[in-house]
C-alpha positions in Angstrom: -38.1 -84.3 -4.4 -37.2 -87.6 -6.9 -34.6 -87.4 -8.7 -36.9 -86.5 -12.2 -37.9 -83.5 -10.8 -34.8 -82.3 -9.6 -33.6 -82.2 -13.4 -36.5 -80.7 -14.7 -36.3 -77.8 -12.2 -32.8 -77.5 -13.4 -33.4 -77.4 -17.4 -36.1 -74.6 -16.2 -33.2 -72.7 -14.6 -31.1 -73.2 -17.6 -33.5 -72.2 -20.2 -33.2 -68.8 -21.8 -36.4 -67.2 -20.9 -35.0 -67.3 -16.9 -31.6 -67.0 -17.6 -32.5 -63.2 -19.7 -34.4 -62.4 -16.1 -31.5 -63.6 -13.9 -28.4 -62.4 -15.9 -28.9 -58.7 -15.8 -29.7 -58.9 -11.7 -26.4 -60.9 -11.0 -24.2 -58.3 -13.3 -26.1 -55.2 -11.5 -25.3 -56.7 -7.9 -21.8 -58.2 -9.0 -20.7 -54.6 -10.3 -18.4 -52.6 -8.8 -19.8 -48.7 -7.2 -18.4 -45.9 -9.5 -17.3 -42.9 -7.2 -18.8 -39.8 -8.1 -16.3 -37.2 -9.3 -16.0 -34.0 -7.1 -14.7 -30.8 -8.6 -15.2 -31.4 -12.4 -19.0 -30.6 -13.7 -20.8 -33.4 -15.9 -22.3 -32.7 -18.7 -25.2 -33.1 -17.1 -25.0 -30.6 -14.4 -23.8 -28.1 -17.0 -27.1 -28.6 -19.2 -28.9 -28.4 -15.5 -27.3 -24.8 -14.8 -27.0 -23.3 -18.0 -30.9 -24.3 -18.9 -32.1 -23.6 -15.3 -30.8 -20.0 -15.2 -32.2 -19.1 -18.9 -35.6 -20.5 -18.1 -35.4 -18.8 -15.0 -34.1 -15.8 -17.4 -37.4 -16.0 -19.0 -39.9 -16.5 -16.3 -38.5 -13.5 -14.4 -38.9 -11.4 -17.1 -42.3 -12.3 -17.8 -43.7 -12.4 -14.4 -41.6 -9.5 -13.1 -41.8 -7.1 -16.1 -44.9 -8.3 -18.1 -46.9 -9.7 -15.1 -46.5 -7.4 -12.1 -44.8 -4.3 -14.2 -42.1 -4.0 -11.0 -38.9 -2.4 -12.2 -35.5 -2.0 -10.9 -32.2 -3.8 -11.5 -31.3 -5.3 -8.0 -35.2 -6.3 -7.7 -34.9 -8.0 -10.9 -31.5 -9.9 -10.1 -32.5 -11.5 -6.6 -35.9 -12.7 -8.2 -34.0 -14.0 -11.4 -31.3 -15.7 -8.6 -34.2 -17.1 -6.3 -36.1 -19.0 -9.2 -32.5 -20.1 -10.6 -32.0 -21.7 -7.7 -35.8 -23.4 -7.4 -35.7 -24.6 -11.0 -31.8 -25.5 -10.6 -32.9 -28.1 -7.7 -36.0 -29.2 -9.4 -34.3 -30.2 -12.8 -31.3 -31.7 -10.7 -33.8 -34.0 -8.3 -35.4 -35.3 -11.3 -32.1 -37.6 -12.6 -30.3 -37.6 -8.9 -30.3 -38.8 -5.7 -31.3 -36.2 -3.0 -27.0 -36.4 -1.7 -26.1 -34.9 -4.8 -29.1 -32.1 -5.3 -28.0 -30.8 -1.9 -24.3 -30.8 -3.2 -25.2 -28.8 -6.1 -27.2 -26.4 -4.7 -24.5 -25.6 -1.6 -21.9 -25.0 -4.5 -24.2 -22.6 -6.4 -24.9 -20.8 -3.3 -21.6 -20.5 -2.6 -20.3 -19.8 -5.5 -22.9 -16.8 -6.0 -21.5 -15.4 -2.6 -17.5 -15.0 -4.1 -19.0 -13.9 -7.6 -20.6 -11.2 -4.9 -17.5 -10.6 -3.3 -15.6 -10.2 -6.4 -18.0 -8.2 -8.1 -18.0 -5.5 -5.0 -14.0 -5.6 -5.5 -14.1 -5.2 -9.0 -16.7 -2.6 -9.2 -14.8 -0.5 -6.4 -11.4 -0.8 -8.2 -13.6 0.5 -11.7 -15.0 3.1 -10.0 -11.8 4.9 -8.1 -9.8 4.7 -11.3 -12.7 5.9 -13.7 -12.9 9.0 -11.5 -9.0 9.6 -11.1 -8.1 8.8 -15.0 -8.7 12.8 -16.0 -5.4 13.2 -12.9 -3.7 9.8 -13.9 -3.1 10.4 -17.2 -1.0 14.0 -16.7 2.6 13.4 -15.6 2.2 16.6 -13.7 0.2 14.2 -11.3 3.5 12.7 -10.1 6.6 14.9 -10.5 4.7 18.7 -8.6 3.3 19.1 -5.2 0.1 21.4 -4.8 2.3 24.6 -3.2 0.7 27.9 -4.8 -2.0 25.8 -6.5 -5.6 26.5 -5.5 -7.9 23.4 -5.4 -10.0 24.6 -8.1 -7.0 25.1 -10.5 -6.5 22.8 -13.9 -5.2 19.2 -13.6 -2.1 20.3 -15.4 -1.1 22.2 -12.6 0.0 20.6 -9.1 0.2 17.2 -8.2 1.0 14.6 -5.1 4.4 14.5 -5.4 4.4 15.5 -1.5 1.9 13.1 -1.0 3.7 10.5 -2.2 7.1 11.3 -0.7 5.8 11.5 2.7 3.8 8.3 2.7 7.2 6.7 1.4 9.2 8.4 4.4 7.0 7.5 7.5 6.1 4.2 6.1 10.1 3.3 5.9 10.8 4.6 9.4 7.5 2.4 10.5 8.6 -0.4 8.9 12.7 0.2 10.6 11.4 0.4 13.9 8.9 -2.1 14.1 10.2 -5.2 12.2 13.3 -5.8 14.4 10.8 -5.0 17.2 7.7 -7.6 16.1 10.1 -10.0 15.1 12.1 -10.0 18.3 8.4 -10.6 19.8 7.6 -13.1 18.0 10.8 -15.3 18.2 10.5 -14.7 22.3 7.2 -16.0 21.6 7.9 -19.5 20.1 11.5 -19.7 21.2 12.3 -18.6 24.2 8.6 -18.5 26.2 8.8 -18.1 30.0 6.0 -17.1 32.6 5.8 -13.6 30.5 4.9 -15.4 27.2 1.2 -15.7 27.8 0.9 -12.2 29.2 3.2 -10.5 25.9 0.6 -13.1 23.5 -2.4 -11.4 25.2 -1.3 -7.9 25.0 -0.1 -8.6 21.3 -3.5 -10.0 20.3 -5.3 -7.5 22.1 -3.5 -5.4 19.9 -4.1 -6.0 17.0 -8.1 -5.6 17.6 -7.2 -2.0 18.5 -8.9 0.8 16.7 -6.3 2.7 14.9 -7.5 5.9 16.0 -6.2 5.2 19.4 -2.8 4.4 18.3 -3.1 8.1 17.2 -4.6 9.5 20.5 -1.5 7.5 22.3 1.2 9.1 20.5 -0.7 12.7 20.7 -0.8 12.6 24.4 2.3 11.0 25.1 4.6 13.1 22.6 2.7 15.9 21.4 1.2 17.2 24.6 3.1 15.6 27.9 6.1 16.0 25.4 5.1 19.0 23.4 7.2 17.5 20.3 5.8 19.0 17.2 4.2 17.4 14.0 6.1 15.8 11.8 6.7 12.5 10.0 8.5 11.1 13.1 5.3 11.4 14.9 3.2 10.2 12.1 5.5 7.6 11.4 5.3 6.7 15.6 1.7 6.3 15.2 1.7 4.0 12.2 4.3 1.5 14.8 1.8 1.2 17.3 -0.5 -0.1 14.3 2.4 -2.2 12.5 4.1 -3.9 15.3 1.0 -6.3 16.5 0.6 -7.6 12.8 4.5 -8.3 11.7 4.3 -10.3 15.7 1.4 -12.1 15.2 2.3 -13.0 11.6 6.1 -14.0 12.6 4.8 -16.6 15.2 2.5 -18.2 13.3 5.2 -18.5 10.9 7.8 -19.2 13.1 6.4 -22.4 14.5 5.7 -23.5 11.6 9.1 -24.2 11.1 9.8 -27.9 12.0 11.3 -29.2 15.2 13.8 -31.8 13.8 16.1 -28.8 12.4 16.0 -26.7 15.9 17.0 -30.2 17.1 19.4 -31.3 14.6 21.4 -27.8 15.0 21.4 -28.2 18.8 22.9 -31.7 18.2 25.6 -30.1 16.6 26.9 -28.4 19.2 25.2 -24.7 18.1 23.4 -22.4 21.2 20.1 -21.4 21.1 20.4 -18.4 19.5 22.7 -19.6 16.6 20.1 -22.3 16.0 17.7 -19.3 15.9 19.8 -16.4 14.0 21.1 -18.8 11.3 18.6 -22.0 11.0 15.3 -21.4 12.3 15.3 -17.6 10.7 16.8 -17.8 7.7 14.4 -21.0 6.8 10.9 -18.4 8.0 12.6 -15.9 5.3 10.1 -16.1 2.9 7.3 -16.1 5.4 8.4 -13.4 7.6 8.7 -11.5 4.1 5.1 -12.0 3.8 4.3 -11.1 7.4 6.3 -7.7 6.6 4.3 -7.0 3.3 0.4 -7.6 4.8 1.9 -5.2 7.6 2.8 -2.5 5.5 -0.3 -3.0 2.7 -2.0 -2.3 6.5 -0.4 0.8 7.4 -0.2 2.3 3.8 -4.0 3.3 3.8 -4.4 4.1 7.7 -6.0 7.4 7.3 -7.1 7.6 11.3 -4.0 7.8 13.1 -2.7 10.7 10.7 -5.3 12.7 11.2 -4.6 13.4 14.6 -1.0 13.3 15.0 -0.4 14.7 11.2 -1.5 17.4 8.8 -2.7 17.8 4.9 0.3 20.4 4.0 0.4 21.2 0.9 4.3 21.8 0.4 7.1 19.6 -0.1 9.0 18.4 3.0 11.1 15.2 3.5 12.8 16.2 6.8 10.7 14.2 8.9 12.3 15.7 12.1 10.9 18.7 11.7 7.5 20.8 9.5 4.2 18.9 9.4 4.6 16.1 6.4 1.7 15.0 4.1 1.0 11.3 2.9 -1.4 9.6 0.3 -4.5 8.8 2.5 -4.4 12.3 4.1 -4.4 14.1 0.5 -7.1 11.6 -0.5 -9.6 12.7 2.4 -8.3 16.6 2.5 -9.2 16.4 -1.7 -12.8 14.7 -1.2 -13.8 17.0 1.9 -13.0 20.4 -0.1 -15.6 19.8 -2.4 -14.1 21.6 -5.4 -14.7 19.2 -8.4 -10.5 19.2 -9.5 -9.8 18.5 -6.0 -12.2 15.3 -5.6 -10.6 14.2 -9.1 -6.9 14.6 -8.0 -8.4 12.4 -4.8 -9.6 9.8 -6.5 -5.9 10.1 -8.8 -4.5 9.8 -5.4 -6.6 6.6 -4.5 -5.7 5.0 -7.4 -2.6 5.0 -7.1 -3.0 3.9 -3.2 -5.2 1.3 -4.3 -2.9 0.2 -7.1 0.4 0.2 -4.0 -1.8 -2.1 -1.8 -2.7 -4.6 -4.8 0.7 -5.1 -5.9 2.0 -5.7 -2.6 -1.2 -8.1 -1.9 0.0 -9.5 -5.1 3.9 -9.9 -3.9 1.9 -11.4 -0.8 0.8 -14.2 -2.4 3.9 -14.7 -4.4 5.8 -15.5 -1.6 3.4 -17.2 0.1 3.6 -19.9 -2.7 4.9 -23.4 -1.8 8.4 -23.8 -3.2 7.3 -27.3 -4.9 4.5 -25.6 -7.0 6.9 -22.7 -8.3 9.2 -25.7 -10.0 
């Protein structure tokens, strides 16, 4: 190539016809790649859901209703939630790469699963208190026990006073005897170990997969009938420790060795035994989760119904001795109430399971209180 033509390939290059072609190609390939933002919704995807479910709205209701003249709700809702998602991934594959489509479709699935789960919850929770308001509102409900009151009589008369009282009482003497016990467990567990720490972790997580009822069956044969104790709380209260203690263990060792090394370390350093490093550095810093450990274990016990039943009785009296008469408690009232099949009685049970319900949400609520990290609460 001379020289001549050399520059006149070079004025071509230079020209503005070629250099409106070129410029655009070198900016695309010289740009840097934007990373797509996770967790936030475009406007984009928004106008893709909100349109995609009211289209979807529409052509349910005209196929479904006009069309085919099906009826029913639930028939209606997984037809309107199947063509959602068909017309949701079509609208989003038109303006996005096949990556993304798949990303939004997985969250809308699984976002419809907890809206599920939450709407079971939620329409539980409505239910049992719609039932029990007529008994909730009357202080009666709360301050008399049902002695001398027939099932069928007014909701102004009687209460679960007892109910309540004895659930109290056997749940506190659960809770004294098995947290010293589970937490002992668990600190032998991550602490101390040994050749009998594999066998004592086997047993405890055996445990825990244990049907309540036989927790019952154990403490009927060993006390009731090799025994011949009576019923009472004690024995109720015995049958809701067999249940308690494998939780509050299991819960306490996973929370145990979560504590970190370096301060079991640092105290030995100092000069402190084993069990000062564990009674005043390795404990008191698990406070808050072994707190938590105790709450999920008694939210657990509060409601066991099975156990009760076999070791306990629906009395309808007043009794706080637990060493001696047959005690009542809030989940054996409930079941007693809805089996008589008087229409007062299945309204002071679901009073009852209201207020059950309402004690295991607050202390699911306390739950995750404490389970908080200490940096977020500040």
């Amino acid at each position: 190539m001379t020289a001549v033509e050399t520059d006149i390939l070079r004025e071509e290059m230079l020209s503005p016809a070629v250099s409106n072609t070129v410029q655009p190609r070198t900016a695309a390939a010289l740009a840097p790649d934007v990373p797509r933002i996770i967790g936030r919704r475009t406007t984009d995807e928004f106008a893709s859901y909100l349109g995609s479910a009211l289209a979807a709205l529409a052509l349910v209701w005209v196929v479904y209703c006009g069309v085919l003249a099906f009826s029913g709700t639930l028939g209606f809702i997984v037809c309107w939630w199947l063509a959602f998602i068909a017309l949701y991934g079509l609208i989003s594959a038109m303006s996005n790469p096949r990556p993304i489509v798949a990303d939004r479709l997985v969250s809308v699935v699984v976002l419809s699963a907890a809206m599920l789960v939450g709407l079971a919850l939620l329409s539980t929770i409505l239910h049992i208190f719609h039932k029990g308001w007529p008994a909730l509102h009357h202080l009666n409900f709360y301050t008399q026990d049902m002695s001398g009151v027939r099932p069928t009589a007014a909701l102004t008369e009687g209460g679960i006073l007892h109910a309540i009282v004895g659930s109290g009482i056997e749940v506190g003497i659960a809770v004294a005897i098995s947290l010293p016990l589970g937490v002992a467990t668990a600190v032998y567990l991550t602490e101390v170990g040994g050749r009998l720490s594999r066998i004592v972790r086997t047993v405890v997580e055996a445990m825990t997969a244990l049907p309540d009822i036989l927790a019952g069956l154990f403490v009927y044969t060993v006390l009731i009938i090799s025994f011949h104790a009576e019923r009472t709380g004690l024995t109720a209260a015995l049958a809701l420790v067999v249940t308690i203690i494998p939780i509050i263990a299991r819960s306490a060792e996973v929370v145990l060795r979560v504590v970190p090394g370096g301060l079991r370390e640092a105290s030995l350093a100092l000069g402190a035994s084993q069990s000062q490093t564990v009674r005043r550095v390795v404990l008191p810093t698990a406070r808050s989760g072994l707190a938590t450990a105790l709450i999920l274990g008694i939210a657990r016990i509060a409601g066991e119904t099975a156990p009760l039943l076999i070791v306990s009785s629906a009395t309808t009296y007043f009794n706080s001795d637990p060493l001696h008469g047959q005690m009542n408690s809030l989940p054996l009232f409930i079941i007693s109430s809805v089996r008589s099949g008087q229409k007062q009685a299945i309204i002071r049970g679901y009073g009852a399971a209201a207020l059950l319900l309402t004690l295991v949400l607050g202390l699911f609520v306390l739950t995750r209180f404490l389970a908080r990290d200490k940096a977020a609460r500040r």
